[in-house]
C-alpha positions as CSV (number, residue, x, y, z in Angstrom):
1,X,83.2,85.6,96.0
2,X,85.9,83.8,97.7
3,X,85.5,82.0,101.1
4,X,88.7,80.7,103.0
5,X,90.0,77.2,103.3
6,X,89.6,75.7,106.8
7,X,92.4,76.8,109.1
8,X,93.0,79.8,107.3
9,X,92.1,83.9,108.6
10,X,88.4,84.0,108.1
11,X,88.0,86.4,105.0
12,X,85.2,87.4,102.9
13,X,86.2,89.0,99.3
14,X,89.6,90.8,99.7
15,X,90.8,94.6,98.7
16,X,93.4,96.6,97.3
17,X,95.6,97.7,100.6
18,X,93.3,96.1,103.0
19,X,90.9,99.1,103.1
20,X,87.6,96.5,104.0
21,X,84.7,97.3,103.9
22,X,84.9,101.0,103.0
23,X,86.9,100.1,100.0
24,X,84.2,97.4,98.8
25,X,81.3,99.9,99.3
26,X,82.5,102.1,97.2
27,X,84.0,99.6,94.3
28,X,81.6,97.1,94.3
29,X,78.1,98.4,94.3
30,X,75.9,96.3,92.3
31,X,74.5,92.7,93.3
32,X,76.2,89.9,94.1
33,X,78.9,92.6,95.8
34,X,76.6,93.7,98.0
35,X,77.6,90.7,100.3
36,X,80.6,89.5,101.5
37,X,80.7,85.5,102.5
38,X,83.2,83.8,104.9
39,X,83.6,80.3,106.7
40,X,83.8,81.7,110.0
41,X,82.3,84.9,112.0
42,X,83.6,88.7,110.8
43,X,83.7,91.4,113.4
44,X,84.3,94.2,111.3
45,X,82.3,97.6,110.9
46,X,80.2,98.1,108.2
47,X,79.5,94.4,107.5
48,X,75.7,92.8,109.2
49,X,75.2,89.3,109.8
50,X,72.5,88.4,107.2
51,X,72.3,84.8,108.5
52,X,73.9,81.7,109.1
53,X,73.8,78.5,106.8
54,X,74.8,74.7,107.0
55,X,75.5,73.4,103.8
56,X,75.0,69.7,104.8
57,X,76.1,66.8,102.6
58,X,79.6,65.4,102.3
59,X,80.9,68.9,102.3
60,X,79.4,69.8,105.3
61,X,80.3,73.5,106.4
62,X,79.1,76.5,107.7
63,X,78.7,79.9,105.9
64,X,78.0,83.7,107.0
65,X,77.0,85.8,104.9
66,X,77.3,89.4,105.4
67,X,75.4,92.7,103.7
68,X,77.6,95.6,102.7
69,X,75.9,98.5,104.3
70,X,75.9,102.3,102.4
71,X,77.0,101.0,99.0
72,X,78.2,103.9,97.0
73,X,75.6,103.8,93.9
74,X,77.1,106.7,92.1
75,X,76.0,108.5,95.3
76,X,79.0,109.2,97.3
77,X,80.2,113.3,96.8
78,X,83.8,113.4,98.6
79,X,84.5,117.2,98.8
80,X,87.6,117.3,100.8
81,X,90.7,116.4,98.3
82,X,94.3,114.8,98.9
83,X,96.6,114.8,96.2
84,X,99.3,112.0,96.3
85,X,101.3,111.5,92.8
86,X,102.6,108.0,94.2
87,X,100.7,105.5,93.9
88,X,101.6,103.5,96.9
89,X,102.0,106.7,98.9
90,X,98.1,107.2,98.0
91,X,96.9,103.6,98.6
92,X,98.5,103.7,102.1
93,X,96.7,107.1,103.1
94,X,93.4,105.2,101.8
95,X,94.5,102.4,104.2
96,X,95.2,104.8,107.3
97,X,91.9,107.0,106.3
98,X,89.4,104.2,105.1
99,X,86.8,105.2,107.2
100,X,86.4,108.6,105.6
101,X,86.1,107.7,102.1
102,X,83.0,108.8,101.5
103,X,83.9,112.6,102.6
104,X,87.8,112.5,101.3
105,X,89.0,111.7,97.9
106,X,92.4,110.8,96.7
107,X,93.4,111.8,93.8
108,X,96.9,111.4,91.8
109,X,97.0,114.6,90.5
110,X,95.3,118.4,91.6
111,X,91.7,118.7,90.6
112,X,90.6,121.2,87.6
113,X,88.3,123.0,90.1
114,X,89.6,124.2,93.8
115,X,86.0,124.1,96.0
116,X,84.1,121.3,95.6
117,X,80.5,120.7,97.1
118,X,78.5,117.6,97.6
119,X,75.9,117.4,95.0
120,X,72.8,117.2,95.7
121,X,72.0,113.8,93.7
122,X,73.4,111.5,91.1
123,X,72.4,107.9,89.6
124,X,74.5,105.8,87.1
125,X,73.6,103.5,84.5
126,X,75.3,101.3,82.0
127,X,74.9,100.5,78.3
128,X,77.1,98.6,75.8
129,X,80.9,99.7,76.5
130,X,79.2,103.3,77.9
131,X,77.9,104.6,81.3
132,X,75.8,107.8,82.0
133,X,75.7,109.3,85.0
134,X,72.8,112.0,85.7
135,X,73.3,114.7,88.7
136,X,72.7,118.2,90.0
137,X,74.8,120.3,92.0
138,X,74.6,123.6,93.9
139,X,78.5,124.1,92.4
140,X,81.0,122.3,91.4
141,X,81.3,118.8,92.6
142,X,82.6,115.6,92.3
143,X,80.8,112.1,92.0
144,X,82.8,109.4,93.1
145,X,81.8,106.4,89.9
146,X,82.0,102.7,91.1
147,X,84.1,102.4,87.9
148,X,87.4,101.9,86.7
149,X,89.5,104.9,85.6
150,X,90.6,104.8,82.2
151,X,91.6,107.3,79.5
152,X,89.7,105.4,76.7
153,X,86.5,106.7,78.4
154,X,85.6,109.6,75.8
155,X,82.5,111.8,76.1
156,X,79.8,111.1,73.6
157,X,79.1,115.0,73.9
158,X,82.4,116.6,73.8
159,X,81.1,119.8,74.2
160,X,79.3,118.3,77.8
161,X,79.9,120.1,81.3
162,X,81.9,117.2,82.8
163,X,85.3,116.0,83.6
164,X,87.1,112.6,84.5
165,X,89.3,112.0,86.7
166,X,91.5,109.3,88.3
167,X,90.5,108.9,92.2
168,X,91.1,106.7,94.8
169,X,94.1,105.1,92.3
170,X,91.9,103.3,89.9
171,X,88.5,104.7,90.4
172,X,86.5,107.6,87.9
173,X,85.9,110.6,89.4
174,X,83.5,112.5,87.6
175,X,83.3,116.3,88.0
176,X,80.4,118.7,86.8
177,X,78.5,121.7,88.0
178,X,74.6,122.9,88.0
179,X,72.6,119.8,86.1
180,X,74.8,117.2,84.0
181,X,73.3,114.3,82.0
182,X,77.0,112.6,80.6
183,X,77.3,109.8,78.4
184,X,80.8,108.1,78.1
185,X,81.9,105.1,75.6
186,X,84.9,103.5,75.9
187,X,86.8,103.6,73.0
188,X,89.7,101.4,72.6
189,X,90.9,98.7,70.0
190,X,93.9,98.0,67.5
191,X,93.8,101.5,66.1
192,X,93.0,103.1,69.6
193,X,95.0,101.4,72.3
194,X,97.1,104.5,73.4
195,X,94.9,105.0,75.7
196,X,95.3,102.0,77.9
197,X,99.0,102.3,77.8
198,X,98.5,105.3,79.3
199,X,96.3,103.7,82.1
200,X,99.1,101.3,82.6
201,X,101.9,104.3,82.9
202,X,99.7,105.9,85.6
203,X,99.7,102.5,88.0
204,X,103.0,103.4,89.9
C-alpha cells in the first residue's frame, strides 16, 4: 500500500477512474487490501477509522489506517446490466455510478442470458494458476469474481454450467444457473498466448 508524501492530497491505495472505495471492495478482497493507509485523515464513505499510529524514531509520522467495509468475497450478485462497448465510456459510468456497484454491472458486450437474479450464495477459492468458485441460484445469475478477466481462463469441465465474462472493464464475471461447482485454469504460454493478445485488443 502506498501512503502520500508530506504536502501531497492525503490518499490511501489509488483506483482505476477514481471509483474509491466501491471500486477497492470489490477488486481487492483478500488481506492486506482490506485496509487502505494514509498520512493524513480520509473522509470518504465506506472507509472506518481503525486507529491512529505514531511511528516515532527519526521518521517520525503519523499513520491512519482504514478498514474496507462489505468486501466483495465472490459475494456480490449485480442483476441490473449496462452494456458500454467503449472502454472509457464504461469506466466513466462506473465513476458517475460507483456507489451502485454491487447491484449494477458493466459489461463491454450484451450478456448470454437477459434476466439475471441474485444468487443465493457463492464462495471462491484459489489453487495453482486455477480458481473455483461454488454457488446456487434460484435462476440465472451472475457472480461478480474479485479477478481479472482474461480469455486464457478455460474450464477444467468444458461441459460445466458456467460462463465468463468481462465486467466492470477488467473484472470476471461468472454466470451459472441452479447449483455450479466451476474450476477454471489459466492456460497460457509460448504455444498458447493468443489468448492474452486478445485481452490486450479488448482494453480500448
Amino acid at each position: 500500500m502506498r501512503t502520500p508524501r508530506s504536502g501531497h492530497r492525503p490518499r490511501g491505495r489509488s483506483s482505476p477512474g477514481g471509483a474509491v472505495p466501491e471500486w477497492l471492495a470489490t477488486t481487492f478482497p483478500r488481506a492486506p487490501l482490506f485496509y487502505v493507509l494514509s498520512d493524513a485523515p480520509l473522509d470518504t464513505p465506506g472507509l472506518t477509522e481503525v486507529e491512529r499510529l505514531q511511528t516515532g524514531g527519526y521518521w517520525d509520522v503519523k499513520l491512519f489506517p482504514y478498514r474496507l467495509e462489505n468486501v466483495n468475497l465472490a459475494t456480490w450478485s449485480p442483476t441490473e446490466v449496462t452494456v458500454l462497448a467503449d472502454g472509457n465510456a464504461l469506466l466513466k459510468a462506473m465513476k458517475s455510478d460507483q456507489q451502485s456497484l454491487q447491484k449494477r454491472v458493466f459489461l463491454s458486450s450484451p450478456p448470454p442470458v437477459s434476466n439475471l437474479t441474485a444468487m443465493k450464495r457463492g464462495s471462491l477459492s484459489f489453487d495453482i494458476n486455477e480458481f473455483r468458485f461454488r454457488g446456487e441460484a434460484d435462476g440465472w445469475s451472475l457472480a461478480l469474481l474479485p479477478l481479472q478477466f482474461s480469455h486464457c481462463w478455460k474450464p477444467v469441465d468444458p461441459s460445466g454450467a458456467s460462463h465468463l465474462v468481462r465486467a466492470n472493464y477488467f473484472m470476471t464475471g461468472l454466470i451459472f444457473k441452479g447449483t455450479v461447482d466451476a474450476r477454471y485454469k489459466f492456460e497460457f504460454g509460448p504455444l498458447n498466448s493468443q489468448c492474452r493478445k486478445l485481452d490486450a485488443s479488448m482494453m480500448n
